[in-house]
C-alpha atoms as a printed R data frame, in Angstrom:
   type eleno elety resid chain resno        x      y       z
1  ATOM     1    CA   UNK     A     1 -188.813 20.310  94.641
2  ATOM     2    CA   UNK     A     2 -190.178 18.436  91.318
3  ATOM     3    CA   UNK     A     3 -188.938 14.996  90.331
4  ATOM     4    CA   UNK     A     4 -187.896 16.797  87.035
5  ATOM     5    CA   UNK     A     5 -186.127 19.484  89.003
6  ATOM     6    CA   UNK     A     6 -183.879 17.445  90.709
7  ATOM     7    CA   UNK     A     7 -183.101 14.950  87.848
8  ATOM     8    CA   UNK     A     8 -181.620 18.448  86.558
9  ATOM     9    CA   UNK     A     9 -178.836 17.710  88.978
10 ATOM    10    CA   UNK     A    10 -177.806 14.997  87.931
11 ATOM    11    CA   UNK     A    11 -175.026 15.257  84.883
12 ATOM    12    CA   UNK     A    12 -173.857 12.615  82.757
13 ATOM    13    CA   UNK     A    13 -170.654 13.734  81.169
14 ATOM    14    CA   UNK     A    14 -167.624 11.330  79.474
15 ATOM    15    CA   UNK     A    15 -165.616 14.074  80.575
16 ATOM    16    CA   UNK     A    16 -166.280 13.460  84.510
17 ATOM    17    CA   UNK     A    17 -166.136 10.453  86.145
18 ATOM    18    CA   UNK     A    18 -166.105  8.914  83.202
19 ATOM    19    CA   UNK     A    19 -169.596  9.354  81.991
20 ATOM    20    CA   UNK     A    20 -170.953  7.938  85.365
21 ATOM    21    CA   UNK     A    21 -174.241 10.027  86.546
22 ATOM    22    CA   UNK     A    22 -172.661 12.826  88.807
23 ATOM    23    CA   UNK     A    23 -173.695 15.727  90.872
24 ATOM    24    CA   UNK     A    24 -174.060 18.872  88.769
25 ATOM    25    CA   UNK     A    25 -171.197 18.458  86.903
26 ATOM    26    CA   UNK     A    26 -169.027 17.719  90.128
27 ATOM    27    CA   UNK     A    27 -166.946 14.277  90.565
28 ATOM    28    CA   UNK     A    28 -169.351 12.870  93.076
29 ATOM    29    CA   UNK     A    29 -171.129  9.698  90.871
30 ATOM    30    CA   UNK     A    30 -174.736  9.122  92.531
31 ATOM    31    CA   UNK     A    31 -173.211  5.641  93.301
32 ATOM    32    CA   UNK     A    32 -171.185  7.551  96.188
33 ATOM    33    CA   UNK     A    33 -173.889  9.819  97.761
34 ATOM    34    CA   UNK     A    34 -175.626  6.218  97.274
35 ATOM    35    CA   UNK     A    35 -173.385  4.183  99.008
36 ATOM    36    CA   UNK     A    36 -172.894  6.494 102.182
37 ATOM    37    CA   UNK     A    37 -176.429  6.534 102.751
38 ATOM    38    CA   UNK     A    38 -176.390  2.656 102.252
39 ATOM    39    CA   UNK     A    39 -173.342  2.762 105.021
40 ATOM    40    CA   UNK     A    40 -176.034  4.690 107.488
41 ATOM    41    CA   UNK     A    41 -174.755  8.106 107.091
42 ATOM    42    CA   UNK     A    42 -177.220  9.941 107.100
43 ATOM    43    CA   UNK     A    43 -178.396 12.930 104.939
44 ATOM    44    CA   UNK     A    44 -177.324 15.468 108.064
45 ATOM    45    CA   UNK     A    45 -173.682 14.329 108.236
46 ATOM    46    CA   UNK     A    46 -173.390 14.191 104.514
47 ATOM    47    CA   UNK     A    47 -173.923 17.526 104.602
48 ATOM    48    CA   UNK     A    48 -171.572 17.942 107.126
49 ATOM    49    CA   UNK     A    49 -168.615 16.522 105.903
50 ATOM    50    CA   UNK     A    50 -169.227 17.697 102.603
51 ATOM    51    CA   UNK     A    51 -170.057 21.086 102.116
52 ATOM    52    CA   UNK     A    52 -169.709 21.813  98.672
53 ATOM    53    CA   UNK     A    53 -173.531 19.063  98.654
54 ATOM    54    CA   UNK     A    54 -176.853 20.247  98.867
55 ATOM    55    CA   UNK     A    55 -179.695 18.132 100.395
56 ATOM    56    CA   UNK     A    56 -181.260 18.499  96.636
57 ATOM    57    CA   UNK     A    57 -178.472 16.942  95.630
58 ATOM    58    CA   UNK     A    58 -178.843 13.766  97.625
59 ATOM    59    CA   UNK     A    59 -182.647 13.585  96.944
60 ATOM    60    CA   UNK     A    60 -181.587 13.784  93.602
61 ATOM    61    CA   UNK     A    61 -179.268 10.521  93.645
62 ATOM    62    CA   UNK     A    62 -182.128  8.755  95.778
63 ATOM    63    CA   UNK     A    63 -184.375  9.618  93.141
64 ATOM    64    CA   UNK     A    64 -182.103  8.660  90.158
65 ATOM    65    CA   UNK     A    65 -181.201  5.191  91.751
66 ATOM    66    CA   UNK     A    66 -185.064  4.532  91.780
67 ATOM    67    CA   UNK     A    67 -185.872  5.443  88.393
68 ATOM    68    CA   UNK     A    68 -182.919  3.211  87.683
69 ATOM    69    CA   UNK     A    69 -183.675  0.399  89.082
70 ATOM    70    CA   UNK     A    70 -187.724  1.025  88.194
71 ATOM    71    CA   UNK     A    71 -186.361  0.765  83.947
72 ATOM    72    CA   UNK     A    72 -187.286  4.123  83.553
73 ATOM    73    CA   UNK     A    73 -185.454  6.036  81.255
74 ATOM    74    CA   UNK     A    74 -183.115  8.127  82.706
75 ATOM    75    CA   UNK     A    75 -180.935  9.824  79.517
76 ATOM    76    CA   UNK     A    76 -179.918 13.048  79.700
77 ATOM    77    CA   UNK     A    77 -178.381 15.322  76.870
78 ATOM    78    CA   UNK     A    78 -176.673 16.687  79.581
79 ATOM    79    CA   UNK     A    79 -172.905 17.670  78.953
């Protein structure tokens, strides 16, 4: 899947999470799919323990994070 493709999953919305970057709209910020990878889950038990993710979905938050911390621009008019 395209860098541009998954970037599409990530939603910024002040009505969720307030505003944080999320998953498609859902209340998981990209600083929690983040931070369980950073605690050694790993992409497999994600997965498992939460269903309602897609493996695009973690990619997605990987890929966010780096463009973040690269200074890329990562705006969305996303609602």
């Amino acid at each position: 899947m395209a860098t541009t493709n998954l970037l599409e999953r990530i939603t910024i919305n002040p009505e969720i999470c307030h505003g944080k970057p999320c998953i498609r709209n859902m209340r998981w910020p990209v600083e929690v799919i983040i931070d369980m990878l950073g605690s050694e889950m790993s992409i497999h038990e994600i997965l498992e323990d939460h269903p309602e993710l897609e493996k695009e979905d973690i990619l997605a938050s990987l890929n966010f994070a780096k463009l973040y911390m690269s200074g890329i621009s990562v705006n969305q008019d996303v609602a």
